[in-house]
C-alpha positions in Angstrom: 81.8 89.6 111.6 81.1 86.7 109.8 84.2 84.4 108.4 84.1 81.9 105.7 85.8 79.1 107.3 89.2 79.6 108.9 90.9 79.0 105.8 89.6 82.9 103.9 88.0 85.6 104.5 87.1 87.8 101.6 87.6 91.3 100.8 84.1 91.4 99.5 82.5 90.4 102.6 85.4 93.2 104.7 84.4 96.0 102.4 80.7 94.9 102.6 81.3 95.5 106.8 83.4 99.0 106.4 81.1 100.5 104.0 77.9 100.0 107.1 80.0 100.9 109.8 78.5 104.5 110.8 81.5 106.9 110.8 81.8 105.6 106.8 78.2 106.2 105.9 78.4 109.4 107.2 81.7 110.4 105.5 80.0 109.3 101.8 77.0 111.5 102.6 78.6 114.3 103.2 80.9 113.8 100.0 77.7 112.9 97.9 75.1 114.6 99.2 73.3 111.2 99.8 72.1 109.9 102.9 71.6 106.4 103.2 73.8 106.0 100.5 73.0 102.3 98.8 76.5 100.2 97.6 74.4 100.7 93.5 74.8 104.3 94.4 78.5 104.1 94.9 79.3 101.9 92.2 77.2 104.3 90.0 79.8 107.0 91.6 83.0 104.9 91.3 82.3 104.6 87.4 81.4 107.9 86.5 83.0 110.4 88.5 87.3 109.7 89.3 87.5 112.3 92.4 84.7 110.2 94.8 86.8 106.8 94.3 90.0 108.5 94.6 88.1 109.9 98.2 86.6 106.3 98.8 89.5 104.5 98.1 91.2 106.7 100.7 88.5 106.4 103.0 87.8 102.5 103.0 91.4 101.3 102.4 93.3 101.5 105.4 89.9 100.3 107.3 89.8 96.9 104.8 94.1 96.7 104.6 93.3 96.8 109.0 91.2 94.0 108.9 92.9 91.8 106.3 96.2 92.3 108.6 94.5 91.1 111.3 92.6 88.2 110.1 94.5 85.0 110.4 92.8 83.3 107.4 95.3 81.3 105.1 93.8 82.9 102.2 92.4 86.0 101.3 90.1 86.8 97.6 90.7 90.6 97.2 89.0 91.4 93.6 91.3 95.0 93.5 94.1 93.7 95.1 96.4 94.9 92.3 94.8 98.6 92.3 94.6 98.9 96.0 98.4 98.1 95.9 98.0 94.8 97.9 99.4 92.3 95.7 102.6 91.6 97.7 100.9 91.5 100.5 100.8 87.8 100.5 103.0 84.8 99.0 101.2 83.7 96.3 98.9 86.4 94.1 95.9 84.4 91.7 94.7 86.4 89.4 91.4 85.9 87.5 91.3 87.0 83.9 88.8 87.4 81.5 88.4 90.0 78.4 87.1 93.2 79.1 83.8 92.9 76.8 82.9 90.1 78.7 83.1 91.7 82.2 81.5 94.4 81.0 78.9 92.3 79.1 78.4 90.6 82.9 78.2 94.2 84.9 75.6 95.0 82.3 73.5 91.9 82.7 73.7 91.9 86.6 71.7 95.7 85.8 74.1 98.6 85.1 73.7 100.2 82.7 76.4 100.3 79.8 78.0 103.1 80.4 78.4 102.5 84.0 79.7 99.2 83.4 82.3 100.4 80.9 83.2 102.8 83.3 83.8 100.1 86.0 86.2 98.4 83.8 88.3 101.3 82.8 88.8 102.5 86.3 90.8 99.0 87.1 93.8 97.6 85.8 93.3 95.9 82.9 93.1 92.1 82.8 96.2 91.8 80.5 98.3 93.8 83.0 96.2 91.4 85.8 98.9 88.9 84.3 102.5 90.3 85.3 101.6 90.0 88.8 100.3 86.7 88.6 101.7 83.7 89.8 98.5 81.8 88.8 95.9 82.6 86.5 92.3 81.2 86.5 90.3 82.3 83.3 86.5 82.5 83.7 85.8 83.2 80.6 85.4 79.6 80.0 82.4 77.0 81.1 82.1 77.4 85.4 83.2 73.6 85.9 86.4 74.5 83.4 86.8 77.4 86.3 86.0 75.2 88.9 88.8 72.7 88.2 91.2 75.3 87.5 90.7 76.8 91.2 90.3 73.3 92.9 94.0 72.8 91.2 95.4 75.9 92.1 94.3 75.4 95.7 95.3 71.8 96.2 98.7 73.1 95.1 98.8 76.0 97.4 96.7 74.2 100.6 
């Protein structure tokens, strides 16, 4: 499995491996209906219907918890940490925030549609409530170097 330095690994890139390995293809197919499944397909399934990511949560989960436990990276990026119930997994939680138009805005133009994207957002924790777990806070709704800086900082203090 591929690691980004020895410094992080990222949930993104752990989900990305759980969600090919076989024995999790076939347990979304038979729950959908769809073989060969594509990760658009799920997201489409995530927003719209609550019982397949209550059954994918439980099904990918433990698998991605598993791997983050046994990684020995220094830091970790896990964009649901607070829903999957992770953010004390660790000493120090950063939290991105930006307003909910916006991310939705960005989920549209990155092609879902509206009503998919909305339904992304609402099925996660808003990014006010993002806040009282925080012990940093990077906002990206600002200009990508103002982002930039604020996560160079945030990392030189922690690293």
């Amino acid at each position: 499995m591929a690691r980004h330095g020895s410094a992080s690994r990222f949930a993104d890139e752990i989900s990305k491996e759980v969600f090919s390995r076989e024995s999790v293809q076939q347990a979304i197919a038979d729950k959908s209906g769809i073989e060969n499944i594509s990760r658009d397909q799920v997201r489409t399934l995530v927003a719209t219907d609550s019982n397949f990511r209550s059954f994918l949560n439980k099904l990918t989960h433990p698998l991605i918890l598993k791997e983050i436990e046994d990684s020995q990276a220094q830091a970790i990026e896990i964009p649901l940490a607070i829903e999957a119930c992770l953010w004390d997994r660790g000493r120090t939680l950063v939290v991105t925030w930006c307003p909910i138009d916006i991310v939705a805005q960005r989920l549209f133009e990155r092609g879902l549609n509206e009503s998919d994207a909305r339904g992304l957002v609402s099925s996660q924790v808003s990014p006010d409530l993002r806040l009282c777990f925080a012990d940093h806070v990077i906002r990206t709704n600002g200009e990508l170097s103002a982002v930039l800086e604020s996560a160079r900082e945030i990392g030189n203090a922690l690293f």
